[in-house]
C-alpha positions as CSV (number, residue, x, y, z in Angstrom):
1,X,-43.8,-103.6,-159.0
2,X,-42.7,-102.1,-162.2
3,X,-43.4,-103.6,-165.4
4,X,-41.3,-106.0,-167.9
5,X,-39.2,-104.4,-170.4
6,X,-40.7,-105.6,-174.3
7,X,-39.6,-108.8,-175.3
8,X,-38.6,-107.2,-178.8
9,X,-36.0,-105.1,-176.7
10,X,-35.0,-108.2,-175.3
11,X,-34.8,-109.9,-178.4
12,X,-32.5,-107.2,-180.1
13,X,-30.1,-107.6,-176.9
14,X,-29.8,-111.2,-177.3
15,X,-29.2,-110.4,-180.9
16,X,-27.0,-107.9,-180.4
17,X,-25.1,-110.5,-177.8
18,X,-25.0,-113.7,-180.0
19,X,-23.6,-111.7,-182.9
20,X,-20.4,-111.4,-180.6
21,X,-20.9,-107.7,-178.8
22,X,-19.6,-107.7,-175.3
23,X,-22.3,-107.6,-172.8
24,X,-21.2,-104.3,-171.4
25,X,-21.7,-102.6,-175.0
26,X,-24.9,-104.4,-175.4
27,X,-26.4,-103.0,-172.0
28,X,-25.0,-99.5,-173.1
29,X,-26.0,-99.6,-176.7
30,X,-29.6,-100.7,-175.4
31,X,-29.3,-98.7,-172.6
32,X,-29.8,-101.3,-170.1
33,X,-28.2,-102.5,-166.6
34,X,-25.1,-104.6,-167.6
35,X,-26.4,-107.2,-165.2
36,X,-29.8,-107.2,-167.0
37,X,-28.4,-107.9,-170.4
38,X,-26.4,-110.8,-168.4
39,X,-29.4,-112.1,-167.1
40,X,-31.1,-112.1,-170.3
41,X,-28.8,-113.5,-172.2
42,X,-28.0,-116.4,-170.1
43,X,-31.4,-117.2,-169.4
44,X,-31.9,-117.4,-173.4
45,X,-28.6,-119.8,-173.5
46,X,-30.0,-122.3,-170.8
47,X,-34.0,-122.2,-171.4
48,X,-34.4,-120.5,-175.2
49,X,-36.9,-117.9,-173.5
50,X,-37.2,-114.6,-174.4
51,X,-40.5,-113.6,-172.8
52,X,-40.6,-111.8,-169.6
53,X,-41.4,-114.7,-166.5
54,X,-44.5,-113.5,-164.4
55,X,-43.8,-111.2,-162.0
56,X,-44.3,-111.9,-158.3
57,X,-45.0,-115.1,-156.5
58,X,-47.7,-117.4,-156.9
59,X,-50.4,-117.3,-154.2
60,X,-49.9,-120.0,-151.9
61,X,-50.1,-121.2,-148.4
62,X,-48.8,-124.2,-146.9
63,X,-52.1,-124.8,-145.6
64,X,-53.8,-125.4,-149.0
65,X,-53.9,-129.3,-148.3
66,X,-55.9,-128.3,-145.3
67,X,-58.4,-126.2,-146.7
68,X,-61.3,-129.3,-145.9
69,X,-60.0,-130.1,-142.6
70,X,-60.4,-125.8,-141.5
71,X,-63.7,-125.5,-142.9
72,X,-64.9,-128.8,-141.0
73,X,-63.6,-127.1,-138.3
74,X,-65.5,-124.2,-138.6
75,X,-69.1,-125.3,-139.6
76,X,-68.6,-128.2,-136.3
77,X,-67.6,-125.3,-134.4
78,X,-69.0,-122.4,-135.3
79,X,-67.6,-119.9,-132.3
80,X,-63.8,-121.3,-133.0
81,X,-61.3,-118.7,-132.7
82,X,-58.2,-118.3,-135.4
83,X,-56.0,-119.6,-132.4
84,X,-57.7,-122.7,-131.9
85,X,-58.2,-123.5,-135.3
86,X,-54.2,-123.1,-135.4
87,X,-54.0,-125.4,-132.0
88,X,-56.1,-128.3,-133.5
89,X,-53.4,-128.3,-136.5
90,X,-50.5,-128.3,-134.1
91,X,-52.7,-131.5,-132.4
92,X,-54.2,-133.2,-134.9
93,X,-52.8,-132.7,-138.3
94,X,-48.9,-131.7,-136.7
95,X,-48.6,-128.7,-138.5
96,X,-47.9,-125.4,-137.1
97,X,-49.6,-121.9,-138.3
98,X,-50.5,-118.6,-137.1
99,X,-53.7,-117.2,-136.5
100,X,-52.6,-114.4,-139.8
101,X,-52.0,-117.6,-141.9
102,X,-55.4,-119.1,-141.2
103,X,-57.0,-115.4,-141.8
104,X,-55.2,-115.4,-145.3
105,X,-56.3,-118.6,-145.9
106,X,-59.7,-118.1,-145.5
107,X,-59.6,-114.6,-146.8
108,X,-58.3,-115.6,-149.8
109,X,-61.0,-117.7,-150.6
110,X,-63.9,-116.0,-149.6
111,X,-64.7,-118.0,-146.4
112,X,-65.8,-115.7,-143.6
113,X,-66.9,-117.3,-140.0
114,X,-68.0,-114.4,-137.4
115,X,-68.9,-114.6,-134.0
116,X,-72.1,-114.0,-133.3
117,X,-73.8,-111.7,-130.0
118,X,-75.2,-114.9,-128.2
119,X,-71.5,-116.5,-128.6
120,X,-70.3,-113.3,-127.0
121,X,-72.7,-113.8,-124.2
122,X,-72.0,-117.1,-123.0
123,X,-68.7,-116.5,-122.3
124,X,-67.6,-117.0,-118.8
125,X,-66.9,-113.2,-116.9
């Protein structure tokens, strides 16, 4: 992801705009994509920001609410499997997920569950 252009750039842009230069001569002047110096520009109009936003999305999972319910899960069962964990959701909370959404989920926050040798043992041949 590349980085934000300065916000004083942004600023003389802006400047440059309100003091009645097209946005086409701004964006060349500035040496900017014409759509960039648009964007700017009306973002300024409708909010009054000049800053850069944040870049990127904000890390979130539509199992966040769950978070108690999946742990539970895991220290009652200790040998559950991604899968099931996604089945009991689908049964008993009616929310679907995949096993790589439950990983990330956990992952994310540090929560690690592995099977052990004895619970590879038991299992029926």
């Amino acid at each position: 992801m590349t980085r934000s252009l300065n916000a004083e750039l942004r600023g003389s842009v802006i400047a440059a705009i309100e003091d009645g230069v097209s946005t086409r001569e701004a964006s060349r002047r500035f040496r900017i994509g014409i759509s960039t110096a648009g964007s700017w520009y009306r973002r300024y109009r409708e909010t009054g920001e000049v800053e850069a936003r944040k870049q990127g999305q904000p890390s979130r999972s539509k199992l966040d609410p769950q978070v108690d319910y999946i742990v539970g899960l895991i220290e009652a069962t200790p040998d559950i499997t991604l899968a099931e964990i996604g089945e009991r959701l689908v049964a008993e909370r009616g929310m679907r997920a995949a096993p790589s959404t439950v990983w990330l989920l956990l992952d994310r926050r540090g929560i690690t569950f592995k099977k052990d040798g004895a619970c590879r043992r038991t299992a029926a041949s």
